[in-house]
Legacy VTK file of the C-alpha trace (Angstrom):
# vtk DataFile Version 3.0
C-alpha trace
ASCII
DATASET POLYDATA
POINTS 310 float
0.000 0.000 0.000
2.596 2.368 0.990
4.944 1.890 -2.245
8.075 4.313 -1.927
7.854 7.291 -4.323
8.657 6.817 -7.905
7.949 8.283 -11.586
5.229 6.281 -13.532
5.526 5.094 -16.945
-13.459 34.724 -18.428
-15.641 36.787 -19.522
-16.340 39.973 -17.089
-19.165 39.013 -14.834
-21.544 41.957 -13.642
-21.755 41.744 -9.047
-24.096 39.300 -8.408
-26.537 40.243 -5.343
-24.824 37.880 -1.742
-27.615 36.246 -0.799
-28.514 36.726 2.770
-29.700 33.345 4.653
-32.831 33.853 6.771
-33.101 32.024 9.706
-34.852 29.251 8.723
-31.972 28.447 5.439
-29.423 29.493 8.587
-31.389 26.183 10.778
-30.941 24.155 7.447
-27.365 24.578 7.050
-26.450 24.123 11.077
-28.553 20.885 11.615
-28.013 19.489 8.395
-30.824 19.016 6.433
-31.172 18.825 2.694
-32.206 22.096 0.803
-32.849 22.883 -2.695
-30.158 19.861 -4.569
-29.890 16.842 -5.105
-32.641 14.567 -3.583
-30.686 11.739 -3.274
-27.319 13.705 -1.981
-25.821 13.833 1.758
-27.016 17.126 3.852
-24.881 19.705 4.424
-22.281 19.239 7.465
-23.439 20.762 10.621
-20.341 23.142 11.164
-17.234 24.677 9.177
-14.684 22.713 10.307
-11.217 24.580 12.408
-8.594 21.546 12.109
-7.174 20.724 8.748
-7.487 17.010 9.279
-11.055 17.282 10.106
-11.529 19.369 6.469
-9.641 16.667 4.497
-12.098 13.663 6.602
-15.433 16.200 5.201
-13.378 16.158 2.231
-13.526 12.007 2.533
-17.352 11.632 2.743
-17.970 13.891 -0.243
-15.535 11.576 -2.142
-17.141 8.555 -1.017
-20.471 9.420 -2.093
-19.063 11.065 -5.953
-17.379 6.973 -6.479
-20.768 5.743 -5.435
-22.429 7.898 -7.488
-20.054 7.083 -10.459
-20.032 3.259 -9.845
-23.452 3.753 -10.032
-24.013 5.027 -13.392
-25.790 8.268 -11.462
-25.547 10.869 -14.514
-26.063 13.917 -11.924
-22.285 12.944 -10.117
-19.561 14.702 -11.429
-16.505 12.299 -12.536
-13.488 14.953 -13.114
-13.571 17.289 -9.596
-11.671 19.266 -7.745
-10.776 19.449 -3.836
-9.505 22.614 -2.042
-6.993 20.794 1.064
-6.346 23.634 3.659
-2.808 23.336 4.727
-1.266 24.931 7.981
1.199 27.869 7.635
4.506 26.759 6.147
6.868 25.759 9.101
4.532 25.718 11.959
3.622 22.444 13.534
-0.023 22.682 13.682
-3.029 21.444 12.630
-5.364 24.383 12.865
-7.298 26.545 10.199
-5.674 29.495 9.839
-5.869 32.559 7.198
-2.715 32.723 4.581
-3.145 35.447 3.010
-5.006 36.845 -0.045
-3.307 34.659 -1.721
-4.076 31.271 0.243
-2.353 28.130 -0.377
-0.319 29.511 -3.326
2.173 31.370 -0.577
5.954 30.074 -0.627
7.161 27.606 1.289
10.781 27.789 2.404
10.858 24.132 1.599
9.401 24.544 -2.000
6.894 22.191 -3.511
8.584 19.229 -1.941
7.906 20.303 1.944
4.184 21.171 0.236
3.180 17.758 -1.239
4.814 16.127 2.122
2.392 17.867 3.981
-0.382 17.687 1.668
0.563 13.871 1.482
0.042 13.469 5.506
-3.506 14.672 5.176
-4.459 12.746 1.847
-3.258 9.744 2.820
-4.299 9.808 6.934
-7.713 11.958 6.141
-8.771 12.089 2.584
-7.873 8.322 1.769
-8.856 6.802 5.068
-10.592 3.644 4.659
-9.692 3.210 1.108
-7.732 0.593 -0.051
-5.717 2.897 -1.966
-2.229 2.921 -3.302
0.564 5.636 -3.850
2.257 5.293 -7.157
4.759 8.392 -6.413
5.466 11.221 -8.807
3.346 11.227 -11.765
6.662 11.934 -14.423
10.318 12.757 -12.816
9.536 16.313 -14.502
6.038 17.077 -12.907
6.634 18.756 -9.290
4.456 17.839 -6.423
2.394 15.872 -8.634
1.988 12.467 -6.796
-1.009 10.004 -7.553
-3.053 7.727 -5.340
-4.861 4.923 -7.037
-8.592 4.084 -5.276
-9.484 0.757 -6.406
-10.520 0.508 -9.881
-12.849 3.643 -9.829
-10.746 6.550 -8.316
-7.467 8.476 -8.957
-6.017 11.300 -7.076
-3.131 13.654 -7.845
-2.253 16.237 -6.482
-0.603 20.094 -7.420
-1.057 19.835 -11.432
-0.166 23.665 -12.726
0.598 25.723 -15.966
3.972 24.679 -15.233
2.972 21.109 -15.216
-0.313 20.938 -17.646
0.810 18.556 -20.156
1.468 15.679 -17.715
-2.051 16.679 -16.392
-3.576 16.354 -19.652
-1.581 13.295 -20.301
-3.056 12.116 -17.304
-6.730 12.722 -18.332
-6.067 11.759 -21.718
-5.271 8.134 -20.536
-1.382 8.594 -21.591
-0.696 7.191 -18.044
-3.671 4.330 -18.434
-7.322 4.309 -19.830
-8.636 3.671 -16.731
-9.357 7.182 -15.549
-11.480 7.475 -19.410
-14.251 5.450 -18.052
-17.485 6.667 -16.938
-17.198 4.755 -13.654
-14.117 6.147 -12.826
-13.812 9.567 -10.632
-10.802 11.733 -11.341
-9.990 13.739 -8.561
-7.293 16.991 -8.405
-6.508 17.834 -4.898
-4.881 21.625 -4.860
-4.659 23.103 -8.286
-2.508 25.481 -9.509
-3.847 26.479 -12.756
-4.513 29.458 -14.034
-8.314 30.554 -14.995
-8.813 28.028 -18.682
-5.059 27.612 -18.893
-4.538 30.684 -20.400
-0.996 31.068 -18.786
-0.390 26.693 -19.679
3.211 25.776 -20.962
5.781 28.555 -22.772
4.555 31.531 -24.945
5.157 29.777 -28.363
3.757 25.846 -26.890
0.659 27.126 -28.942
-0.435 23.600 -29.081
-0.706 22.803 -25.510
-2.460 26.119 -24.817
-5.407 25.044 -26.945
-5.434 21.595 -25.622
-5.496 23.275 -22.142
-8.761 25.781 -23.318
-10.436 22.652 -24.310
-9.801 20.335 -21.502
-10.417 22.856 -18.791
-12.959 25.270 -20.528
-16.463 26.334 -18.144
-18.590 24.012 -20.756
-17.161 20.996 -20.351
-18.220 20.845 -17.006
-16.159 19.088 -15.320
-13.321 19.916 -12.759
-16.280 21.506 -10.116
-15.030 22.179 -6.575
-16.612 19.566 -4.684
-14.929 20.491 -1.851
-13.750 23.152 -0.205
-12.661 24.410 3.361
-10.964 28.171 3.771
-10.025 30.857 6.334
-10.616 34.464 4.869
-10.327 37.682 6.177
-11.261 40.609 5.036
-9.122 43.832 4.387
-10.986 45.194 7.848
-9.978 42.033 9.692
-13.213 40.339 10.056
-12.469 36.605 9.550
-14.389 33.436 8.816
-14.430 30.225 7.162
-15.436 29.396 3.547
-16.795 26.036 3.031
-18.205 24.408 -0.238
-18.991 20.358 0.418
-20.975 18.991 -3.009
-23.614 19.191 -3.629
-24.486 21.383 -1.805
-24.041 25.877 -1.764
-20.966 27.719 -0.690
-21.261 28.549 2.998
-19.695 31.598 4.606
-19.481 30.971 8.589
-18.453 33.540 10.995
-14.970 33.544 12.682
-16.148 31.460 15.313
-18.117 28.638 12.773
-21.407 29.199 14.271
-23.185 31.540 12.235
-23.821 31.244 8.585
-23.752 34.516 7.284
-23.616 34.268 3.148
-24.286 31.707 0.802
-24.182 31.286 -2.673
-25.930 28.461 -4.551
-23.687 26.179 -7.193
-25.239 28.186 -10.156
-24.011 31.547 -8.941
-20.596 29.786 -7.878
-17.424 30.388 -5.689
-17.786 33.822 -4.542
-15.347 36.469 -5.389
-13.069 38.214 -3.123
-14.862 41.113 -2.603
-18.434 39.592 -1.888
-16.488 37.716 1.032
-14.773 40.801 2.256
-18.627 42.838 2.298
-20.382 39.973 3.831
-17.334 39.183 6.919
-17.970 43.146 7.220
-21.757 43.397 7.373
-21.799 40.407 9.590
-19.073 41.870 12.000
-19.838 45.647 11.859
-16.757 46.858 10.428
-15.932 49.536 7.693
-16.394 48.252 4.146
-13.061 46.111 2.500
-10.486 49.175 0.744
-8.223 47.795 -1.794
-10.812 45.454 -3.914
-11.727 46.113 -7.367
-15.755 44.684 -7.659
-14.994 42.784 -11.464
-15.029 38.847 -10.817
-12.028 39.168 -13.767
-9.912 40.779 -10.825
-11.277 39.673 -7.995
-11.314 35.560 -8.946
-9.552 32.895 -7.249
-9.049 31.853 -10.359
-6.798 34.195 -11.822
-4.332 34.942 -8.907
-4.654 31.994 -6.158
-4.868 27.818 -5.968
-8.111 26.929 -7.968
LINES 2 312
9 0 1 2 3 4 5 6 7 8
301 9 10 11 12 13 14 15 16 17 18 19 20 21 22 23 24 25 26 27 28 29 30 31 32 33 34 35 36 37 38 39 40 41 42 43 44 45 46 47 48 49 50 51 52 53 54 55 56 57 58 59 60 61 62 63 64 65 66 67 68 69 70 71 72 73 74 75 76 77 78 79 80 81 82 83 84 85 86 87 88 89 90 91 92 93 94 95 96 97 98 99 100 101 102 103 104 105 106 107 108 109 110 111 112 113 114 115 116 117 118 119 120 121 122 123 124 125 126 127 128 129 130 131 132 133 134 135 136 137 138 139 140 141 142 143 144 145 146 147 148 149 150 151 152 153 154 155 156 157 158 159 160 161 162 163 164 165 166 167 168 169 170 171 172 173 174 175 176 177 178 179 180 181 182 183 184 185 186 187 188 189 190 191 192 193 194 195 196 197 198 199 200 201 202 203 204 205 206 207 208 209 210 211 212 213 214 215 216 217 218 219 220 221 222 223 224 225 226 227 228 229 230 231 232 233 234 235 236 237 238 239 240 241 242 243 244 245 246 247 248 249 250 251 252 253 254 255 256 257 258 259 260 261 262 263 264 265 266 267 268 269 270 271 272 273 274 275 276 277 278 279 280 281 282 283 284 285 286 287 288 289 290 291 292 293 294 295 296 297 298 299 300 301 302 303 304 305 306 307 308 309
């Protein structure tokens, strides 16, 4: 099981209104009862969660029920996904949630992309993975950075860190370069901590024109895959009101107060992942402080997507 590592052979949106939960859709999202998705789907967890391991086990369960779903046949699960890991600050021995910056998990690490994936490891393979009968296969090329790859059975694959640096092992990867398997309808393709930039706009070298378009196809809006199934973030607004972000499929995006007990924004999968300024107004509102200075109101600018892990 534990095989030693080793290479295998936007358009400008107009600001959408935040929508403000009433108590009742508040009651929903604590206790955890189903709301407006997916009949069939797990509620909502009850709380945002404060320890990293505990994010990557709520990562687990939504995982457990996409395989299901794809094993299945269920046409409503999504088989290409993404996971947002929180990770503690670089060089401190904790486990805790904790804000990183505007820019989140893409701040340096004195150790580089190697101390990152051995941390990132820890949790996938301890939290993410638990129960699984899975396998680590080690680096996905000799070439590809922090790109290591878990094998699920016959009907999951995880790897981790793929980038515009990195895109055409990625691609290889979901192309079946590396083995059809991941091709087949069954079979759930998960990316834990991306690095990509918006539709790989920024993939590969200036004149790699080639891999550029094969990046626009493979991660462009309509194909619909790559959702954020899961997510778990500490934000903080330019005024210093803090909270957690939490997304866990299928269900909205969930804005909790600095303590976790309050939901005070959501945002349903349609309107998706909220932009950085419709978290700064809402931690604001909710905490009484002077509106966020500094953040331009254009999802172009304000994205995840364009400046920070995807």
């Amino acid at each position: 099981m534990n095989a030693s590592p080793a290479p295998i052979a936007r358009a400008v949106l107009a600001p959408r209104r935040r929508r403000r939960p009433s108590p009742r859709s508040v009651t929903r999202a604590v206790l955890g009862s189903s709301d407006d998705f997916l009949e069939s789907a797990p509620p909502p967890f009850r709380s945002p969660p404060s320890l990293c391991s505990s994010a990557a086990t709520e990562a687990r369960n939504v995982l457990r029920v996409l395989r299901e779903g794809a094993v299945e046949g269920d046409p409503a699960v999504p088989r290409r996904v993404r996971v947002e890991l929180p990770l503690p600050p670089a060089d401190v021995r904790t486990d805790e949630m904790r804000y990183l910056g505007l820019h989140g998990q893409a701040a340096d690490w004195s150790g580089g992309m190697q101390q990152r994936l051995r941390v990132t490891k820890a949790y996938v393979e301890e939290n993410m993975l638990d129960g699984y009968d899975w396998e680590y296969l080690g680096l996905l090329d000799r070439d590809a950075d922090g790109m290591a790859v878990w094998t699920c059975g016959e009907n999951m694959t995880v790897v981790t860190h793929p980038s515009d640096t990195t895109m055409r092992f990625f691609l290889d990867l979901a192309d079946g370069v590396y083995g059809e398997r991941v091709k087949k309808d069954d079979h759930v393709l998960v990316v834990v901590n991306a690095f990509w930039s918006g539709n790989g706009e920024k993939v590969g070298q200036p004149w790699e024109l080639g891999l550029k378009k094969r990046a626009a196809v493979a991660l462009a809006p309509t194909t619909g895959d790559w959702e954020k199934v899961y997510v778990a973030r500490r934000v903080r607004s330019a005024a210093g009101a803090e909270g957690t972000l939490r997304r866990a499929w299928p269900g909205r995006w969930q804005l909790f107060d600095s303590e976790g007990v309050t939901l005070i924004g959501e945002w349903t999968p349609r309107e998706g992942e909220p932009s950085n300024r419709e978290i700064a107004e809402t931690l604001n509102e909710a905490a009484g402080a002077a509106d966020a200075a500094g953040f331009n109101r254009s999802s172009v600018d304000t994205s995840r997507d364009t400046d920070v892990i995807t």
